[in-house]
VEXTI-484754 format. One record per residue (C-alpha): x negated, y, z; residue in three letters. Coordinates in steps of 0.05 Angstrom, whole numbers, plus 5000, padded with zeros to 4 digits. Each point is the difference from the previous one (the first is absolute). Layout:
N
+------+-------+------+---------+
! east ! north !   up ! residuo !
+------+-------+------+---------+
!    X !     Y !    Z !     ALA !
...
+------+-------+------+---------+
REM end
This chain:
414
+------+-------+------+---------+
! east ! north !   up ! residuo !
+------+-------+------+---------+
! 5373 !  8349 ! 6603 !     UNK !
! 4979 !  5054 ! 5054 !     UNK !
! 5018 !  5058 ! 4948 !     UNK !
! 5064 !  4959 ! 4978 !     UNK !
! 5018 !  4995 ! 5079 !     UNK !
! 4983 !  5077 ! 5006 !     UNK !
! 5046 !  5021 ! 4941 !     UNK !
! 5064 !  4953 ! 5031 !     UNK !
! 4996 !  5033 ! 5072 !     UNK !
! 4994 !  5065 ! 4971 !     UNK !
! 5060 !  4990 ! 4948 !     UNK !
! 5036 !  4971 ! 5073 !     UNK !
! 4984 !  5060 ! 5034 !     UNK !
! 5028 !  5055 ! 4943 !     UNK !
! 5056 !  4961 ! 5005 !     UNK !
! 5002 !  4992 ! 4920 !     UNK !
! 5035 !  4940 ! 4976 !     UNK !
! 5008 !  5020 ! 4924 !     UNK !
! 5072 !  4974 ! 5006 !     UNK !
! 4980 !  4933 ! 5028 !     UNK !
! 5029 !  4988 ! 5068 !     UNK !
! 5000 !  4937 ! 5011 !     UNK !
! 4967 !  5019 ! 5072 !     UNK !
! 5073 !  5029 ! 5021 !     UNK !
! 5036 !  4942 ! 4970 !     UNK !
! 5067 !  4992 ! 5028 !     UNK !
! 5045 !  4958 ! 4947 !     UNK !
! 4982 !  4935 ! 4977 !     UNK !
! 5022 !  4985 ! 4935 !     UNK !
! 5034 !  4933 ! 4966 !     UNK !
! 4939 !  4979 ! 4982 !     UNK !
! 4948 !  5017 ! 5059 !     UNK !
! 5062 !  4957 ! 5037 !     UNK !
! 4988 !  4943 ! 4946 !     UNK !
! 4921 !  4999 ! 5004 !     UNK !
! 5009 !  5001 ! 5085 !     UNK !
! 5040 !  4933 ! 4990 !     UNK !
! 4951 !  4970 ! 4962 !     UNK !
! 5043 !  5006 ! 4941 !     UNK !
! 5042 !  4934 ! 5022 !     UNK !
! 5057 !  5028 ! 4957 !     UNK !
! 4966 !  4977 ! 4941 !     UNK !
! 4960 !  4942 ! 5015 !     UNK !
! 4996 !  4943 ! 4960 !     UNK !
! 5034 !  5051 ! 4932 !     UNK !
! 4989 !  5017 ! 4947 !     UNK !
! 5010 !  5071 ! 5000 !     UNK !
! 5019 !  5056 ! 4948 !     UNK !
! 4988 !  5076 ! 5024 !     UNK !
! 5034 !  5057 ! 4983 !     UNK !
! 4964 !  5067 ! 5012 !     UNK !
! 4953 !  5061 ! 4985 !     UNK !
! 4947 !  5045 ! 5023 !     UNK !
! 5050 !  5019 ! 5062 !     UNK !
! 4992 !  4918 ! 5021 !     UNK !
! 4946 !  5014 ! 5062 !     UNK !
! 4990 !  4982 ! 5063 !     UNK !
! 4975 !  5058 ! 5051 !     UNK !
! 4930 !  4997 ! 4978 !     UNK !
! 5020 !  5005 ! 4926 !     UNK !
! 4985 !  4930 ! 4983 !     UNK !
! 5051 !  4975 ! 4940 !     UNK !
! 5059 !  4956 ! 5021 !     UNK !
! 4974 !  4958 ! 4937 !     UNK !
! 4929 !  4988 ! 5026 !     UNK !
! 5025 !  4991 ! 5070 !     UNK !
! 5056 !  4938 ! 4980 !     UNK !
! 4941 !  4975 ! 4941 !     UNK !
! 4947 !  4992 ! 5061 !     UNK !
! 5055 !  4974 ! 5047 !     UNK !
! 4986 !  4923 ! 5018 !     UNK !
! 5057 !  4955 ! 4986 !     UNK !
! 5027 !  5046 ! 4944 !     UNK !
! 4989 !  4989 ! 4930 !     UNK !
! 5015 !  5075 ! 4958 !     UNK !
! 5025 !  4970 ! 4934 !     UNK !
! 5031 !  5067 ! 4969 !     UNK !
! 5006 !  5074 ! 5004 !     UNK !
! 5058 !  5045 ! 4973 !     UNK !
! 4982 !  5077 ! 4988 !     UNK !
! 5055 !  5045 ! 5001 !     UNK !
! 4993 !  5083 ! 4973 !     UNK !
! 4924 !  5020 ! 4999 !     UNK !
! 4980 !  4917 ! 5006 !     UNK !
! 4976 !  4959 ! 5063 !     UNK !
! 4936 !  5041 ! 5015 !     UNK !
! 5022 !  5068 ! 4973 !     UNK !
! 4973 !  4984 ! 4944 !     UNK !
! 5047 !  5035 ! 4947 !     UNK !
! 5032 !  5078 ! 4994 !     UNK !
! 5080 !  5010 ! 5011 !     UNK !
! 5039 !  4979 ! 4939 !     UNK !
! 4947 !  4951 ! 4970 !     UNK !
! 5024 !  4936 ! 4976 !     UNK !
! 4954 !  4936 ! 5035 !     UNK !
! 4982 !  4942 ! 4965 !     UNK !
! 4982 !  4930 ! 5033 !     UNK !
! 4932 !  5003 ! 5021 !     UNK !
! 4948 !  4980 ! 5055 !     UNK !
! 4981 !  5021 ! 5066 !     UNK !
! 4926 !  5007 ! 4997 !     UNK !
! 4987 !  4994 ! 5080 !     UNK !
! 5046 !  4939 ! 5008 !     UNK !
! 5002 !  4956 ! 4930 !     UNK !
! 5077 !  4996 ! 5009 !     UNK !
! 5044 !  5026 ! 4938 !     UNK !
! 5034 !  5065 ! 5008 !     UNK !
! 5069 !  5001 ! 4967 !     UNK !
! 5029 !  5061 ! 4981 !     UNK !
! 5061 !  5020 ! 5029 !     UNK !
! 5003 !  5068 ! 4961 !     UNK !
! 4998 !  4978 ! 4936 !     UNK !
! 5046 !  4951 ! 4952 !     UNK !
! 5036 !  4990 ! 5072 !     UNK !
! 5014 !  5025 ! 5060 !     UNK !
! 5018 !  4936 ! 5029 !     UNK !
! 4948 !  4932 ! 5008 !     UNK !
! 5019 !  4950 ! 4948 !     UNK !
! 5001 !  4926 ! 5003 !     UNK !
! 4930 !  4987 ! 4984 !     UNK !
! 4978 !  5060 ! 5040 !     UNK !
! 5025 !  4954 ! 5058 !     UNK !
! 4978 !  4931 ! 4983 !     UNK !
! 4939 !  4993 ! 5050 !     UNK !
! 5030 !  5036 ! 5058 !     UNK !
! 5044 !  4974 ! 5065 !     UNK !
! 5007 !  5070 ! 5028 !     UNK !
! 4998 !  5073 ! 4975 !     UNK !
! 4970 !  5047 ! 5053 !     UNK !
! 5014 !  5075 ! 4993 !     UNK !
! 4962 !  5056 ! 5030 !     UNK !
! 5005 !  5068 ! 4976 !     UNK !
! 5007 !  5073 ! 5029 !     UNK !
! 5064 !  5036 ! 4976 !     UNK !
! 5014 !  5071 ! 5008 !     UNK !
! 5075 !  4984 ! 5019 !     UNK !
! 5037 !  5037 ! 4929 !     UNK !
! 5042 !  4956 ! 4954 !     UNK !
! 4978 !  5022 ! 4947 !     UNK !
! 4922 !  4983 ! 5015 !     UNK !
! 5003 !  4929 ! 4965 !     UNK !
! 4967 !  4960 ! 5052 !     UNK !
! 5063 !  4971 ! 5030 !     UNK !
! 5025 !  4990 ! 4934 !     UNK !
! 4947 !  4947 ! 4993 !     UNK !
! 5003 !  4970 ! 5069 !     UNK !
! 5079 !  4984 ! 4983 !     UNK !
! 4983 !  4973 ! 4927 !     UNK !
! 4945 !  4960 ! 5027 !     UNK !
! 5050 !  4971 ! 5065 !     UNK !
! 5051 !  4982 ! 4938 !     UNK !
! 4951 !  4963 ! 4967 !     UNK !
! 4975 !  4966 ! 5063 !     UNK !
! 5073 !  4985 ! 5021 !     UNK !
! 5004 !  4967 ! 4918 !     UNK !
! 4946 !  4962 ! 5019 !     UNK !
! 5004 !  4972 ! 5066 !     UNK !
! 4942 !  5034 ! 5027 !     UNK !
! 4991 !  5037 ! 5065 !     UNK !
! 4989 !  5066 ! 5000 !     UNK !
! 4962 !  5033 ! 5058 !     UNK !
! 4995 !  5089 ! 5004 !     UNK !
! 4940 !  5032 ! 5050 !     UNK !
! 5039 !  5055 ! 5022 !     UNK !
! 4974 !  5073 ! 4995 !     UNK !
! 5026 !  5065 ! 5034 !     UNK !
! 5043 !  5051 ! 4965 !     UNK !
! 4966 !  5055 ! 4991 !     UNK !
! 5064 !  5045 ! 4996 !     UNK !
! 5022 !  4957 ! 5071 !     UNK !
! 5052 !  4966 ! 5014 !     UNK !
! 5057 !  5053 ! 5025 !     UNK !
! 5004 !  5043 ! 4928 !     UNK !
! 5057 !  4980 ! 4948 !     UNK !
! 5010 !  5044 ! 4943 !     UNK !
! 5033 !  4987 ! 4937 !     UNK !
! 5065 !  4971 ! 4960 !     UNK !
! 4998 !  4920 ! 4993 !     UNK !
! 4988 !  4984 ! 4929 !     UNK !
! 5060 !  4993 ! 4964 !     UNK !
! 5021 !  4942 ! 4944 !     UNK !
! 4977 !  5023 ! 4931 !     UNK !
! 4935 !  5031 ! 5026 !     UNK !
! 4954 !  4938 ! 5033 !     UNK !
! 4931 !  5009 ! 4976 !     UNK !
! 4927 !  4979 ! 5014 !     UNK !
! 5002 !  5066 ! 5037 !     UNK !
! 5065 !  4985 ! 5039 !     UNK !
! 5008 !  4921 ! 5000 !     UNK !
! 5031 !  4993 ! 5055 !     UNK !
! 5069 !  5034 ! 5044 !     UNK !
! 4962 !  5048 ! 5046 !     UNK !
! 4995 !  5075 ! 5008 !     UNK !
! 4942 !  5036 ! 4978 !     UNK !
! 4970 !  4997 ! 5069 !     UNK !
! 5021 !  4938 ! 5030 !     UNK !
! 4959 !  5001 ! 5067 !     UNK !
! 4974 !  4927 ! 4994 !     UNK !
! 4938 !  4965 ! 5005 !     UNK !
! 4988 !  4947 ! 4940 !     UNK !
! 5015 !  4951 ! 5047 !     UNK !
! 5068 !  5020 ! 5022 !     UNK !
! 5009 !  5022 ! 4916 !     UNK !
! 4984 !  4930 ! 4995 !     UNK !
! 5051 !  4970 ! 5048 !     UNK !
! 5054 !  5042 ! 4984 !     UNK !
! 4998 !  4983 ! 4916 !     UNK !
! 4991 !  4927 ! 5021 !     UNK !
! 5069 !  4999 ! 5045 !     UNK !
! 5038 !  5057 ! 4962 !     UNK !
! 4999 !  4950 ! 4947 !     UNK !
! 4953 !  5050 ! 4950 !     UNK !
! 4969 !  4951 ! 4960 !     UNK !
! 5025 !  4972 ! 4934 !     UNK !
! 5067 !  4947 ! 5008 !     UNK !
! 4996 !  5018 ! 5079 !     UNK !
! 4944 !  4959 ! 5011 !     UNK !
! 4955 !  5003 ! 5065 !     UNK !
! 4924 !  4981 ! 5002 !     UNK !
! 4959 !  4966 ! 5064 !     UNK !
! 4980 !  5066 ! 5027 !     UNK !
! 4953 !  5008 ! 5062 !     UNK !
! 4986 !  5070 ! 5023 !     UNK !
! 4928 !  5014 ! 5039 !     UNK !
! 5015 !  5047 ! 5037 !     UNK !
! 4953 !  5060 ! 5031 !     UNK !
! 4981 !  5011 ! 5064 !     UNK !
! 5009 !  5075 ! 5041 !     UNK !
! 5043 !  5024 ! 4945 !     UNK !
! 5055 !  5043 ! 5010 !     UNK !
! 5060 !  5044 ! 4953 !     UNK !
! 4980 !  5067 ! 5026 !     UNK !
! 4926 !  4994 ! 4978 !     UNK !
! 4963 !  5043 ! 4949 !     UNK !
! 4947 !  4951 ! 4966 !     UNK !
! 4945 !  5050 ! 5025 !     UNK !
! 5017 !  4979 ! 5070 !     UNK !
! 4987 !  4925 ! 4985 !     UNK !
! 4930 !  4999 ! 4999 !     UNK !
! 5000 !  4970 ! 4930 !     UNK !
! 4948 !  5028 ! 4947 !     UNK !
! 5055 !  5014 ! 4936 !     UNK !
! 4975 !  4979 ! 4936 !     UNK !
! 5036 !  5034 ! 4941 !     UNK !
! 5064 !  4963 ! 4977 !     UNK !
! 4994 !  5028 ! 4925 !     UNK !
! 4949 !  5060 ! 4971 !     UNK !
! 5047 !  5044 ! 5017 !     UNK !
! 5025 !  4987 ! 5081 !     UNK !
! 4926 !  5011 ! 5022 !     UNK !
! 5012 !  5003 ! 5078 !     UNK !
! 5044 !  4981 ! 5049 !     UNK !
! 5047 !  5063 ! 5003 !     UNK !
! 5011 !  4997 ! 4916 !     UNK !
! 5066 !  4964 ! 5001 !     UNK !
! 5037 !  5060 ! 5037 !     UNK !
! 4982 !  5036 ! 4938 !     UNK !
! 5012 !  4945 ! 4953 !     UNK !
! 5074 !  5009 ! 5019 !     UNK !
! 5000 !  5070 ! 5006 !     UNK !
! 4976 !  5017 ! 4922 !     UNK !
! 5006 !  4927 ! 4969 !     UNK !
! 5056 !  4998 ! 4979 !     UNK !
! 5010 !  5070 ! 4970 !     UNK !
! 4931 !  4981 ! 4960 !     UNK !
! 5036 !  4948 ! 4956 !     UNK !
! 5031 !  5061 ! 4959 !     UNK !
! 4932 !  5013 ! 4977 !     UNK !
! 5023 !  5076 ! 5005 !     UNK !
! 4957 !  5025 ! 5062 !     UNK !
! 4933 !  4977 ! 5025 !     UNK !
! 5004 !  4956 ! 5073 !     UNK !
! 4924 !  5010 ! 5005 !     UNK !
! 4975 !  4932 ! 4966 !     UNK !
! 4943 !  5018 ! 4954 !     UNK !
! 4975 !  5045 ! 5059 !     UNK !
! 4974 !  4996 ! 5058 !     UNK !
! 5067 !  5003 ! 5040 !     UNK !
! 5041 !  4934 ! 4975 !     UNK !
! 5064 !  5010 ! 5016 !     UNK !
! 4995 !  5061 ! 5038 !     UNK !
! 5023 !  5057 ! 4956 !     UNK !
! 5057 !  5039 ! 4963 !     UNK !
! 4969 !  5033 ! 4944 !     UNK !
! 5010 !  5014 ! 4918 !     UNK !
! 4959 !  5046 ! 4962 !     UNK !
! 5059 !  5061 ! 5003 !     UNK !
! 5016 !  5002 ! 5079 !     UNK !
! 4973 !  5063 ! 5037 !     UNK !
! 4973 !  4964 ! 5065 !     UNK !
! 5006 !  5057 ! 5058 !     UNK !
! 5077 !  5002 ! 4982 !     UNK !
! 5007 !  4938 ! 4988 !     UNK !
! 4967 !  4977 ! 5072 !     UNK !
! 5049 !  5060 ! 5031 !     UNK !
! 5057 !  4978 ! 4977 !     UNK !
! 4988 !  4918 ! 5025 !     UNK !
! 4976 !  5020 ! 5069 !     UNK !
! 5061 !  5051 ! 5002 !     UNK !
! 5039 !  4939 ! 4991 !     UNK !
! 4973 !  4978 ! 5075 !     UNK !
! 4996 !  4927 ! 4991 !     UNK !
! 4987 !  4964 ! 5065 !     UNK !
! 4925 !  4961 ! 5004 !     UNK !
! 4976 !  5039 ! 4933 !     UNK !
! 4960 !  5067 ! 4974 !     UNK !
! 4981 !  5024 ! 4932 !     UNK !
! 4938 !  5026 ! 4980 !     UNK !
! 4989 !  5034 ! 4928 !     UNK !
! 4951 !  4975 ! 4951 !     UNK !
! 4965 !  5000 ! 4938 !     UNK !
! 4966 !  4945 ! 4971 !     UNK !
! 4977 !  4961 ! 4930 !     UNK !
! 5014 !  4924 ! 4995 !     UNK !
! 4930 !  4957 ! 4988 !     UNK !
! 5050 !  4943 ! 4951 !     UNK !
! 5059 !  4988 ! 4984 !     UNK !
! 5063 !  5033 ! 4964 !     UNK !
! 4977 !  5066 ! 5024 !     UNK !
! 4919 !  5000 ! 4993 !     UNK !
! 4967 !  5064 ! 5009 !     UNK !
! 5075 !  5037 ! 4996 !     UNK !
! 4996 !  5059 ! 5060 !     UNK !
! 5054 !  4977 ! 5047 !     UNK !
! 5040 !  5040 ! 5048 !     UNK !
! 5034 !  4978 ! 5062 !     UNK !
! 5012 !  4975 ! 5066 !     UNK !
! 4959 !  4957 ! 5041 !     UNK !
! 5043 !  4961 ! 5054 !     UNK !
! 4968 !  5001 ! 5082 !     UNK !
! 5039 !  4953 ! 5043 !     UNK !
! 5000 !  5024 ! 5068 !     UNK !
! 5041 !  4941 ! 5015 !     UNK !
! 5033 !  4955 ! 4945 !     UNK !
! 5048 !  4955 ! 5041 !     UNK !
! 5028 !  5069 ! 5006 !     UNK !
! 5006 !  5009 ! 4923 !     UNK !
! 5043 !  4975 ! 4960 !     UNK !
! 4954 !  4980 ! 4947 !     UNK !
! 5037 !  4977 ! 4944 !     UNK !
! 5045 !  5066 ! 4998 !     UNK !
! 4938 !  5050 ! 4994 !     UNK !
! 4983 !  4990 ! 4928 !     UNK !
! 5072 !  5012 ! 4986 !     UNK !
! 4995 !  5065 ! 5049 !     UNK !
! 4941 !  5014 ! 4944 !     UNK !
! 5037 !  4985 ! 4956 !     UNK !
! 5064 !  5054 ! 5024 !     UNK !
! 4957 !  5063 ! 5010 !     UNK !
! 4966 !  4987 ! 4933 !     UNK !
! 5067 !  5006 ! 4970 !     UNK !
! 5015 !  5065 ! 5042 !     UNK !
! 4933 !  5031 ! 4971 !     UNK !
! 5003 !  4970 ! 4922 !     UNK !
! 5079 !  4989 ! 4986 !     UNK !
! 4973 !  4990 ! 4927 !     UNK !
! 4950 !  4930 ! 5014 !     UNK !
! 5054 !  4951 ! 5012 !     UNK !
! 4956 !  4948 ! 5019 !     UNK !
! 5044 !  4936 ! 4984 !     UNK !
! 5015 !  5028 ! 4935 !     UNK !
! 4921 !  5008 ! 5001 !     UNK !
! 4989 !  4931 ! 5021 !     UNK !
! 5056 !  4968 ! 4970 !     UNK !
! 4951 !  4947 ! 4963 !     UNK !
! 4985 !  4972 ! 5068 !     UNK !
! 5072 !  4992 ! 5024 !     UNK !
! 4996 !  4924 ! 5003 !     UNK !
! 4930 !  4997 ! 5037 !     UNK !
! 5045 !  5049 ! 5057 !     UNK !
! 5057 !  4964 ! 5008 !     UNK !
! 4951 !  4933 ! 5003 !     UNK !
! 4974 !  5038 ! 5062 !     UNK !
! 5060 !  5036 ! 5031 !     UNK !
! 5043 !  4933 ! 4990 !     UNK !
! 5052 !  5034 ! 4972 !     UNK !
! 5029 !  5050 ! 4944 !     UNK !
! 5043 !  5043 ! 5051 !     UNK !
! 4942 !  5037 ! 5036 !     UNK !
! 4971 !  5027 ! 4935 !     UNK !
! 5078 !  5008 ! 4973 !     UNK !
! 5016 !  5036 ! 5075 !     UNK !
! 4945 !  5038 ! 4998 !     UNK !
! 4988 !  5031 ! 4930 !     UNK !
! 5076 !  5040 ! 5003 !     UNK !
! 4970 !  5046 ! 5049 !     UNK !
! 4937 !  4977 ! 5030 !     UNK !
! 5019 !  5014 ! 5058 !     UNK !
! 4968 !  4936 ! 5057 !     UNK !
! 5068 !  5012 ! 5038 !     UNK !
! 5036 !  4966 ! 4938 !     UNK !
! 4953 !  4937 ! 5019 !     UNK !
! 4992 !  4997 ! 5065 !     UNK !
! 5063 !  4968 ! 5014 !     UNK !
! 4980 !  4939 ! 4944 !     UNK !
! 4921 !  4998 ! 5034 !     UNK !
! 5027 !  4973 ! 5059 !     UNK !
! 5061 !  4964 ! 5000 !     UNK !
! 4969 !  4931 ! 5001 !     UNK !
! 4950 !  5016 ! 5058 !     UNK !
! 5045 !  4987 ! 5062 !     UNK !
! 5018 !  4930 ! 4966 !     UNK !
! 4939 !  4978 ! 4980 !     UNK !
! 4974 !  5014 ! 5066 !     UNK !
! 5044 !  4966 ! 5034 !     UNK !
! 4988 !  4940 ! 4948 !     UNK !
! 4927 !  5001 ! 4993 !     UNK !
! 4995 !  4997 ! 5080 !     UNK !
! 5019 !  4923 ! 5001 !     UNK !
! 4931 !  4996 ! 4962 !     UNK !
! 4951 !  5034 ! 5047 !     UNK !
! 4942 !  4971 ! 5029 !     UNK !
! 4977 !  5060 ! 5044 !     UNK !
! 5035 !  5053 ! 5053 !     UNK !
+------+-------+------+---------+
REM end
């Protein structure tokens, strides 16, 4: 105990926290606001949970073991979205019914033959509880199930309760066209721009009243709130540990990048950095000379951004053990950037130094998958008779004023 003692004061006093800071915790999530009252929001119900590995408290304790242990509350059901309730499964992989070992309590999938609980997925619960970290894209699929599973919910007279989670994008940056009709999706279910500057709480509130779900319907929704959160904050200043939401957002600071290269990667044409060590975080193809390439995108003198050349080989994936060469992105300040418009930068000054690699003509398989993402066919349409981002930027954000305006009848926090 003496040596244990020993080893904690000194690990105090090097001030080394191994990206647990729950000593400087400053926000409170939904569900540290649930467990302080005693959970009276679910007493006396039976209670289905929708969530993953990102569903912790401060200490990294599972929002599953924390409502299964919680007196009064019987936990009759989980639902795993992508990757399953404990992080159990890789991106992409389909989830079959199964059981939690920890708890007992049958895990049904929710990324697998649907997307949305069924009937019989529902029969032993009174309220759906949902708890998971989002990155705050439309295209990451998480929201997509939170508005499925508040349809179902609303179908079946059941209340539906979210433990709100900070944005770690904030709450101020809106980027992006509104999806248009024709191109709804898993990846863009719902009317909002790419960045839509909401917490899943307020994404919750605003597809309950905007009348989002199926035949207008609205579910019993009940919103636990945080505590000490506010729009302007960076998730590194909340004093939350981050647990990754997928394999491939690994830390707190990957969405930025997840917009920034994302969406480009759906072509399948350049490399984005997944299959490295740098997810997200690259321009790169096996033909590119890096030192002109990084000239030419720092000549460009985008605000809150800075290019660095590299040269790597992918560890898996579509580009294994393929020598890469590219760009690495450094934010100096990304509410500065704006970060859906640099892989299309990337995407101009490759065409200025190969007029020969068309790349939508080389990606033209994978046409669908983009327009999924973008929410539309007129930025890949706009963009491909020139490349030029100037024939785009007007389309990127002509929905932003509105849907600021809009989504701020929604917020929960200054």
């Amino acid at each position: 105990m003496m040596k244990k003692a020993l080893l904690v004061l000194l690990v105090s006093f090097l001030g080394y926290s191994n990206g647990f800071t729950q000593h400087t915790n400053q926000v409170k999530t939904g569900i540290e606001v649930l467990a302080e009252n005693n959970f009276e929001l679910l007493k006396g119900k039976r209670v289905g949970v929708i969530t993953n590995a990102t569903g912790v408290n401060a200490d990294l304790v599972s929002t599953v073991d924390l409502i299964y242990n919680a007196p009064g509350v019987e936990l009759t059901a989980l639902y795993g979205p992508e990757h399953g309730v404990r992080g159990e499964f890789a991106a992409g992989d389909k989830v079959d019914t199964y059981v939690d070992e920890a708890t007992g309590v049958t895990v049904f999938s929710l990324y697998g033959a649907t997307r949305k609980p069924t009937p019989e997925m529902l029969e032993n619960v009174d309220v759906l509880v949902y708890d998971i970290q989002d990155i705050g894209v439309r295209s990451y699929t998480y929201i997509s199930t939170m508005g499925l599973a508040m349809e179902a919910a609303a179908e079946h007279d059941l209340e539906f309760v979210v433990l709100d989670r900070p944005n770690p994008l904030g709450g101020e940056k809106v980027e992006g066209n509104i999806v248009e009709e024709g191109y709804f999706s898993f990846v863009s279910q719902f009317p909002v721009p790419y960045i839509y500057g909401l917490t899943p709480g307020e994404v919750a509130k605003m597809i309950n009243k905007e009348g989002w779900l199926a035949d207008g319907k609205q579910c019993s929704l009940t919103v636990v709130e945080m505590e000490d959160w506010n729009r302007s904050m960076t998730f590194d200043e909340t004093g939350l540990p981050w647990v990754p939401t997928s394999p491939h957002i690994p830390h707190e600071y990957s969405a930025y990048f997840y917009v920034a290269t994302g969406i480009m990667g759906e072509l399948g044409v350049f490399s984005e950095g997944v299959g490295y060590t740098l997810p997200f975080q690259v321009f790169a193809a096996e033909w590119i000379d890096e030192g002109e390439l990084a000239d030419r995108m720092n000549a460009l003198d985008i605000p809150g951004v800075v290019f660095r050349p590299i040269v790597f080989k992918p560890f898996y994936g579509r580009d294994q053990g393929k020598t890469l060469h590219g760009v690495q992105i450094h934010f100096s300040d990304y509410t500065q950037a704006h970060l859906m418009k640099l892989q299309f930068w990337f995407m101009q000054v490759h065409k200025e130094m190969y007029p020969d690699k068309d790349v939508f003509e080389m990606g033209k398989n994978r046409w669908s998958m983009f327009e999924k993402v973008t929410g539309t066919d007129q930025i890949r349409m706009l963009f491909s008779q020139n490349y030029k981002v100037s024939d785009i930027s007007e389309y990127l954000s002509k929905d932003v004023a509105s849907f600021k305006e809009k989504s701020q009848n929604y917020y929960l926090y200054k």
